[in-house]
C-alpha positions in Angstrom: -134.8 162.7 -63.2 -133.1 160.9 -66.1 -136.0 159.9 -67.9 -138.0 163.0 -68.0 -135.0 165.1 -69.1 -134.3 162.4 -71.7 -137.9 163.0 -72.8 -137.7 166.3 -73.0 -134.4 166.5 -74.8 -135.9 164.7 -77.5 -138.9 167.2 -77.8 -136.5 170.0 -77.7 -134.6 168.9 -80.7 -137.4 167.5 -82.5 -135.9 164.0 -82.1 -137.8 160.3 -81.7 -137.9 160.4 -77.9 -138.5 156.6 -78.1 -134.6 155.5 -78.1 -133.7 157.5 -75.4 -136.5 156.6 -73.1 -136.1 153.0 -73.8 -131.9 153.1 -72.7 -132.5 155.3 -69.9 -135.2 153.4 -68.7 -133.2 150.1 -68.9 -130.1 151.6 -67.4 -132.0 153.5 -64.3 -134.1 149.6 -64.1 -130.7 148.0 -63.8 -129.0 150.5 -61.5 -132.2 150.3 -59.3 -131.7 146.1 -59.3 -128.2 146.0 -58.7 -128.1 148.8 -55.9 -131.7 146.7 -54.2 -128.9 143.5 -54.6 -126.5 145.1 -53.0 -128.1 146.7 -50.2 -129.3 143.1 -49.5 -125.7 141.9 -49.6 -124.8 144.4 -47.0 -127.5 143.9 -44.8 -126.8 140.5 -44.9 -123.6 141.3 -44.2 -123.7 142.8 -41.2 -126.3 140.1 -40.0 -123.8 137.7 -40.2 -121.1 139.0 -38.5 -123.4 139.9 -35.5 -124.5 136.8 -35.6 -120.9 135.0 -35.6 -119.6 137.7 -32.9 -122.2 136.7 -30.8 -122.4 133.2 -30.8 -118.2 133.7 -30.4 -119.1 136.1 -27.4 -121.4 133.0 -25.5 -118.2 130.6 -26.5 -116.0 132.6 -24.7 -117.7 133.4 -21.8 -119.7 130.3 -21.1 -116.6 128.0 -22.0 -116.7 125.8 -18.8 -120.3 125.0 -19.0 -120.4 124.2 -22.6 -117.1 121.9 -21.7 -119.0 120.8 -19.1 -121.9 119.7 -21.7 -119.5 118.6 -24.1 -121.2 121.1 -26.8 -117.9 122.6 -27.8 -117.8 120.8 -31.3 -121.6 122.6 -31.5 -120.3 126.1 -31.0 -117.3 125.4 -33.2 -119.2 124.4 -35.6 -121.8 127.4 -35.9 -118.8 129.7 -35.8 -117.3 128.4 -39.0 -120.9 127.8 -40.7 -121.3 131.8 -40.1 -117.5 132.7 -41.2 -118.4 130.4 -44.8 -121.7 132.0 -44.9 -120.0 135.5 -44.3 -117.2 134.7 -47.1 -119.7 133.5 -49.8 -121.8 136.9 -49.1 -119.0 139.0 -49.0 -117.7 137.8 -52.5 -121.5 138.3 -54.4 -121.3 141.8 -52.6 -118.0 142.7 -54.1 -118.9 140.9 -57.2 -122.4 142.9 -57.6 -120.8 146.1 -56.3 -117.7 146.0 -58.7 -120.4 145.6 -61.4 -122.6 148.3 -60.0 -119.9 150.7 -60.2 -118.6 149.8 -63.5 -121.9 150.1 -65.4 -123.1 153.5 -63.1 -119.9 154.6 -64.7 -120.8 153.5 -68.4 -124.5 154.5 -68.7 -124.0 158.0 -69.4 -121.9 157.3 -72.2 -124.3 154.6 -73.8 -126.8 157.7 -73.3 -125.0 160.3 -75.0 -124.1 157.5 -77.7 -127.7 157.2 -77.9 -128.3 160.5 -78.1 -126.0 161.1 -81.1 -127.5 158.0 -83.2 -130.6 159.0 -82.8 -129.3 162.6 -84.4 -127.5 160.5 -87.4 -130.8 158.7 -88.2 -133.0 161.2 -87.7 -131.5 162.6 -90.7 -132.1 166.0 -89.4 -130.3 169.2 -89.6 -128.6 170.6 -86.6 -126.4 173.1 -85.4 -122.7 172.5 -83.9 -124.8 174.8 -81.1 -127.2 172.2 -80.6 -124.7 169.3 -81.0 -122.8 170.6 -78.2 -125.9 171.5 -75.7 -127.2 168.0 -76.4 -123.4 166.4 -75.1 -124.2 168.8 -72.4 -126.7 167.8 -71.3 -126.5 164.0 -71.2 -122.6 163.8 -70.8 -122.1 166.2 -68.0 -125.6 167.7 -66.6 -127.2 163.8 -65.8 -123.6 162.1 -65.8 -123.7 162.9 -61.7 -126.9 162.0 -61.2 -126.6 158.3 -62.8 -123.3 157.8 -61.1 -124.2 158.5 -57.8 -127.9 157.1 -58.3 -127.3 153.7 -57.2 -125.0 154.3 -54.0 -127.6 156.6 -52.7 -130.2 154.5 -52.9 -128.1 151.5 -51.1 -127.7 154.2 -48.6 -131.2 154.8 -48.2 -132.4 151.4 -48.4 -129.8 150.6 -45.6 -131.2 153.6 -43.6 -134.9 152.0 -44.0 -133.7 148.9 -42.5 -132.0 150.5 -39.5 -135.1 152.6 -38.6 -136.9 149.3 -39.2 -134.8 147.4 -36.5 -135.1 150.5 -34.6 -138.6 150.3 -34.5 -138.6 146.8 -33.8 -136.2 147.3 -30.8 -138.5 149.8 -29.1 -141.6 147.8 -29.7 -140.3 145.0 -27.2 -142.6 145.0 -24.5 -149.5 129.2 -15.0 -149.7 126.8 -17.9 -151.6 123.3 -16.6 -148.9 121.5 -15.7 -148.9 117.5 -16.0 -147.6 115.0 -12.7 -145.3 112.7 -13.8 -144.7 109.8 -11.4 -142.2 107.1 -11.7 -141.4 104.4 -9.6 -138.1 104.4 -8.8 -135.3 101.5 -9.4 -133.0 101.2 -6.4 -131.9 97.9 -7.7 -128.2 99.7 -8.4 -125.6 102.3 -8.4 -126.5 104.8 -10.5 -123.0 106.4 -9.4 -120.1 104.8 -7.5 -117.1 107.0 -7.0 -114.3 105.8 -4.7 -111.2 108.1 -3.9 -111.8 111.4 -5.8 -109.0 113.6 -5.2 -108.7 117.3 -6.8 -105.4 119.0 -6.0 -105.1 123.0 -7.5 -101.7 124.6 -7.6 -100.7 122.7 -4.8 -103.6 123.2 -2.5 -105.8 120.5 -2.3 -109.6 120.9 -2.3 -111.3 117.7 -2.7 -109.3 114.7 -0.4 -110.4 110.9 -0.9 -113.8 111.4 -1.2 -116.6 108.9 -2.1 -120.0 109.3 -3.7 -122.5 106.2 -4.1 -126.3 107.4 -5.7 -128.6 104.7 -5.8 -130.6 105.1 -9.5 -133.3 107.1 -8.6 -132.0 108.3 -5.6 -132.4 112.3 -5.1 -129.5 113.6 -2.7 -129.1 117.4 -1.5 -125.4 118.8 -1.3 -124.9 121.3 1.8 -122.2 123.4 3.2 -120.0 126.6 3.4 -119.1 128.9 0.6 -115.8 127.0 -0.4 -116.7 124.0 0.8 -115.8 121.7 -2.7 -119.5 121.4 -3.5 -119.5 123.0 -6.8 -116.0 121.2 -7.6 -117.3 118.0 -7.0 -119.9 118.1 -10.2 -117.2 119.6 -12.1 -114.9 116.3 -11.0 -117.8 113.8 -12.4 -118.0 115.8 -15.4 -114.4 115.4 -15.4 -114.2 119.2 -16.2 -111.8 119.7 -12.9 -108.8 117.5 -13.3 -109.7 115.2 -10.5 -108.0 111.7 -9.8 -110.2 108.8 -8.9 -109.5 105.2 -7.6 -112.8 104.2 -9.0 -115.6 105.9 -11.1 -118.3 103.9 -12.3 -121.6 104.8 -13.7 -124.0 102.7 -14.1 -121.7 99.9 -13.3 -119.8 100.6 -16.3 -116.3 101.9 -15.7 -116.5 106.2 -16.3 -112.7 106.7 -17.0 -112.9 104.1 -19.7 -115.6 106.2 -21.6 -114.2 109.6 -23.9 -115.7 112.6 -22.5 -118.6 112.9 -24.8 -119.9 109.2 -23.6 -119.1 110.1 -20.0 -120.9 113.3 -20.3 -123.9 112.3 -22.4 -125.3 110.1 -19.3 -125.5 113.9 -17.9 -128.3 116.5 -17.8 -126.3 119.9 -15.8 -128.6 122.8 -14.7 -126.4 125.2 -13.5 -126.8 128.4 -11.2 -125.7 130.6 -13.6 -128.1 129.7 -16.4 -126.7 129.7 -20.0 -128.7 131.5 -22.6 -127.8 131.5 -26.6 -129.1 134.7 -28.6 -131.5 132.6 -30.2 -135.3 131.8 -29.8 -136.6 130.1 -27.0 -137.3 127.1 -28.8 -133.7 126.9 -29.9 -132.5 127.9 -26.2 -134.5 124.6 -25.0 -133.2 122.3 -27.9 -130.0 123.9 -27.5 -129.7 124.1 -31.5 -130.2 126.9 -33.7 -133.2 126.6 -36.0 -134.4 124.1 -34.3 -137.0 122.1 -35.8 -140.6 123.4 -35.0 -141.3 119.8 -35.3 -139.9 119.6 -31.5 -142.2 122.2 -30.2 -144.6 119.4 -28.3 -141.5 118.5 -26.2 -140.3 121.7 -25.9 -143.4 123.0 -24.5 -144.1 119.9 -22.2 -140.4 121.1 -20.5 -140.9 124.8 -20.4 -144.2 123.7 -18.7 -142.6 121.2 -15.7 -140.1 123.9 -15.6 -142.8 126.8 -14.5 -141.4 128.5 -17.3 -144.8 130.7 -18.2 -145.1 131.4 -21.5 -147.7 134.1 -20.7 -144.7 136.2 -19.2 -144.0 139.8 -20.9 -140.7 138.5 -21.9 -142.3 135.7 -23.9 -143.9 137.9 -26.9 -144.1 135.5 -29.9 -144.0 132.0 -28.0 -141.5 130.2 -28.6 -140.2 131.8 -31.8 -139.5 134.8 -28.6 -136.1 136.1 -29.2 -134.7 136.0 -25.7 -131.9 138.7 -26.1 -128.2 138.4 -26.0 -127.2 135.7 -23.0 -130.8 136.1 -22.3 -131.2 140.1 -21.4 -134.9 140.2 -21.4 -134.8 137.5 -18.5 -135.1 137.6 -15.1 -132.4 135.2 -13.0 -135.0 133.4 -12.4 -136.2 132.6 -16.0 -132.9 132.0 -17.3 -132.7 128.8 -14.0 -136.0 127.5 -15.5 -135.0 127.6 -18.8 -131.6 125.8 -18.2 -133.9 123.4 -16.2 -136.4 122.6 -19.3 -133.4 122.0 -21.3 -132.0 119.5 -18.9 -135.6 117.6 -19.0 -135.5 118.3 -23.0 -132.3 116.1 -23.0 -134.1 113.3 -21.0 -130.7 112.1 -19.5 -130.8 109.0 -16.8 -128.3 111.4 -13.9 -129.2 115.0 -13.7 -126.7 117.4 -11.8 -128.1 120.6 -10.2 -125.8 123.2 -8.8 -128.3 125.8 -6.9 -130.2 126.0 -9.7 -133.0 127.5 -7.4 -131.1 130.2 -5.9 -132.8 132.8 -8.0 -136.7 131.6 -8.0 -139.2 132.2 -5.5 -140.5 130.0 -3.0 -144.0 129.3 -4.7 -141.8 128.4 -8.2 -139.6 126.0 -5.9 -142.3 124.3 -4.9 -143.8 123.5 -8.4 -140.4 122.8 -9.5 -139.9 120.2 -6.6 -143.8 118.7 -7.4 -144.1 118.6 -11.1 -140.2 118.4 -12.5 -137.5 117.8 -9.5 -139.6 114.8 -7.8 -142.1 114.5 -10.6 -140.9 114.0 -14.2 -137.4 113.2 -12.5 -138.6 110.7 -10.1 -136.6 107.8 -11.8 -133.9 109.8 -12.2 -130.6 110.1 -10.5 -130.5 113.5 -8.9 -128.0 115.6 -7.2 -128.5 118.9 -5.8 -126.1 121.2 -4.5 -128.2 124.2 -2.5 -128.4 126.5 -0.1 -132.0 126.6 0.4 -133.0 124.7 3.3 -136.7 124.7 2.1 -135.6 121.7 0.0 -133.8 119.3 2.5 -137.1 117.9 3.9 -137.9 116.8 -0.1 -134.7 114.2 -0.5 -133.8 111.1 0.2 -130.5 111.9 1.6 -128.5 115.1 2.8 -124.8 115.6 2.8 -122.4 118.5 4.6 -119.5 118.8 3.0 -116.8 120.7 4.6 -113.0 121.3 2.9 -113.3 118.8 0.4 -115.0 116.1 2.6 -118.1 114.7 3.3 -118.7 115.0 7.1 -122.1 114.1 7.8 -124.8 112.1 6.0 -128.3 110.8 6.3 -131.9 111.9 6.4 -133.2 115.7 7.1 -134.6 114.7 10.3 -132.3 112.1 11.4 -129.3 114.5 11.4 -132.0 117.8 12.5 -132.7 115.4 15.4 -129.2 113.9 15.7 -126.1 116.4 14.9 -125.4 119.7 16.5 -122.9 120.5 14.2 -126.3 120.4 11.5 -128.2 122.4 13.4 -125.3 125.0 13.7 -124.6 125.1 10.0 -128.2 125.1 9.0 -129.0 128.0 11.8 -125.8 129.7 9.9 -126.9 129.1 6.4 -130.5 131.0 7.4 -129.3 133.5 8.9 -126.6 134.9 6.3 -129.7 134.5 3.6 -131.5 136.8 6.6 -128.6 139.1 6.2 -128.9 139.0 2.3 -132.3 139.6 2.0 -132.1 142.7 4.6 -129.1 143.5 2.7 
């Protein structure tokens, strides 16, 4: 609006039209740039702290897994890179938008100042009438306009970027898998704990129990709702503040080792599977931005996992945003995606705690052929369950009841040998009878 009226003002008086069209348009070209800046500064802005309130939002609800994982540090660490990135973005927006203000404020003055030098050395004639309707005119008719020119168009360019994430919001809509077999190494103790003893406000849930895993060894963890099952990985993770008379891993004394060592001979796959709001590259990895430079590995995971990347949920591959704690995911897909993250971090014990409970029967079988007893063959695994499907498929099954190991050996021997395992597998299929009618 500025420039034509400039123009025409200069017509009207019979003035060179050239000086004014030359400091409007430089002051409407560096309101425009400043108010483009600072609509990028607020976006930015409000980028950012989303960003940091939801990586703060997975810290604090998935704080005993990532203790577990001993990626606390992590978390900590991308909360105060977001806060510094917030604070240097908020100072350039204040900086830009104290500026913006100051010369949206000045620029009708250095018009009308303009205007009047161009009257002086024009060297023509004119009228206190026409003095005052040219102050008029560029001192109070545009003085508005100019002012309000640039906040209105950091309004509108933030409006444009809303509908724009609006749009992209409502737009959201069996790889070959390769047998990996490895011979296993029963030459030692992966694991060798003697009296673990967990004691809670009194009440004691784990009593003098002992664990010994052969390397390689793949041994299913059964019982009751209560039973200690679930307590018992915390306890080697030392998460739960168990007591032991001996820990060993790998022959190597455990309660030597700080929690980082002890943990990092750890891959944990745990029922509840722990999404970030990131990509699904970054959700395997388990670092944001990761590299594409892993995507090989990352894809030979998500593969053994029977993670399909030709799912609806999966719309760019694995740049795929997979929502906040994984909201576009089935239960399912969020088990198989903890599960590719535990073979991504190629560690020598892997801990499972029902990580199947969610998938179906056809997935559980290409997760026991290709990954479980495939990739993981030479690895140390322990499974806590309740799907009986998978007792036939290990090497060793134990029923823990209150804290205690009370029966041990093969699937068959103890199907052919203990009523007590009949009973409590009978039991176990018929309450997921009761669930599924349910």
């Amino acid at each position: 609006m500025a420039l034509p009226v400039n123009s025409s003002v200069g017509y009207y008086f019979s003035l060179p039209p050239l000086p004014l069209l030359i400091v409007s348009s430089f002051s409407l070209v560096l309101l425009f740039g400043m108010a483009y800046r600072q609509s990028g500064f607020f976006i930015a802005f409000k980028r950012l702290a989303t960003e940091r309130l939801a990586v703060v939002n997975e810290w604090l609800q998935n704080i005993r897994i990532l203790r577990i994982l001993g990626w606390t540090e992590l978390f900590e660490e991308k909360i105060f890179e977001r806060r510094r990135l917030e604070t240097v973005n908020r100072l350039s927006m204040v900086t830009n938008g104290s500026a913006m203000s100051a010369f949206a404020q000045v620029a009708p003055s250095i018009i009308s100042i303009t205007g009047i030098a161009t009257v002086v050395f024009s060297q023509r004639t004119v009228s206190p009438g026409e003095i005052f309707a040219l102050l008029w005119v560029l001192s109070i008719f545009l003085s508005r306009p100019i002012r309000s020119l640039p906040f209105n168009l950091v309004m509108l360019l933030d409006g444009l970027s809303s509908c724009r994430r609006l749009q992209s919001l409502f737009a959201l809509p069996t790889e070959a898998r390769t047998l990996l077999q490895s011979e296993k190494d029963s030459s030692g103790l992966a694991l060798d704990v003697e009296g673990l003893h967990l004691s809670l406000d009194g009440v004691t849930l784990i009593e003098n129990l002992d664990l010994k895993l052969k390397k390689g060894e793949f041994v299913a963890i059964i019982g009751e709702v209560g039973a200690g099952k679930s307590l018992l990985l915390d306890s080697l993770l030392r998460e739960a503040p168990a007591t032991f008379k001996s820990y060993r891993i790998d022959g190597a004394e455990a309660l030597d080792q700080s929690l980082d060592q002890l943990r990092a001979h750890f891959a944990f796959a745990p029922q509840e599977g722990f999404i970030m709001s990131s990509s699904l590259r970054d959700n395997v990895v388990f670092e944001y931005g990761a590299s594409h430079s892993h995507d090989e590995a990352v894809r030979e995971s998500l593969s053994l996992a029977a993670f399909s990347m030709d799912s609806t949920a999966v719309t760019a591959g694995l740049d795929t945003e997979i929502g906040e704690r994984g909201v576009n995911l089935s239960g399912g897909q969020k088990q198989r995606v903890s599960l590719a993250r535990a073979h991504y971090s190629q560690r020598d014990i892997v801990l499972l705690d029902d990580c199947l409970s969610a998938v179906d029967v056809d997935t559980e079988r290409l997760l026991l052929d290709y990954l479980i007893e495939g990739a993981w063959a030479g690895k140390t695994r322990l499974l806590v369950t309740h799907r009986l499907s998978v007792l036939p498929r290990v090497d060793r099954v134990l029923v823990m009841r209150d804290g205690k190991f009370i029966l041990e050996g093969t699937y068959d021997h103890l199907m052919q040998t203990s009523a007590e395992f009949r009973d409590l597998t009978s039991s176990m299929l018929e309450k997921k009878e009761v669930a599924l009618e349910d």
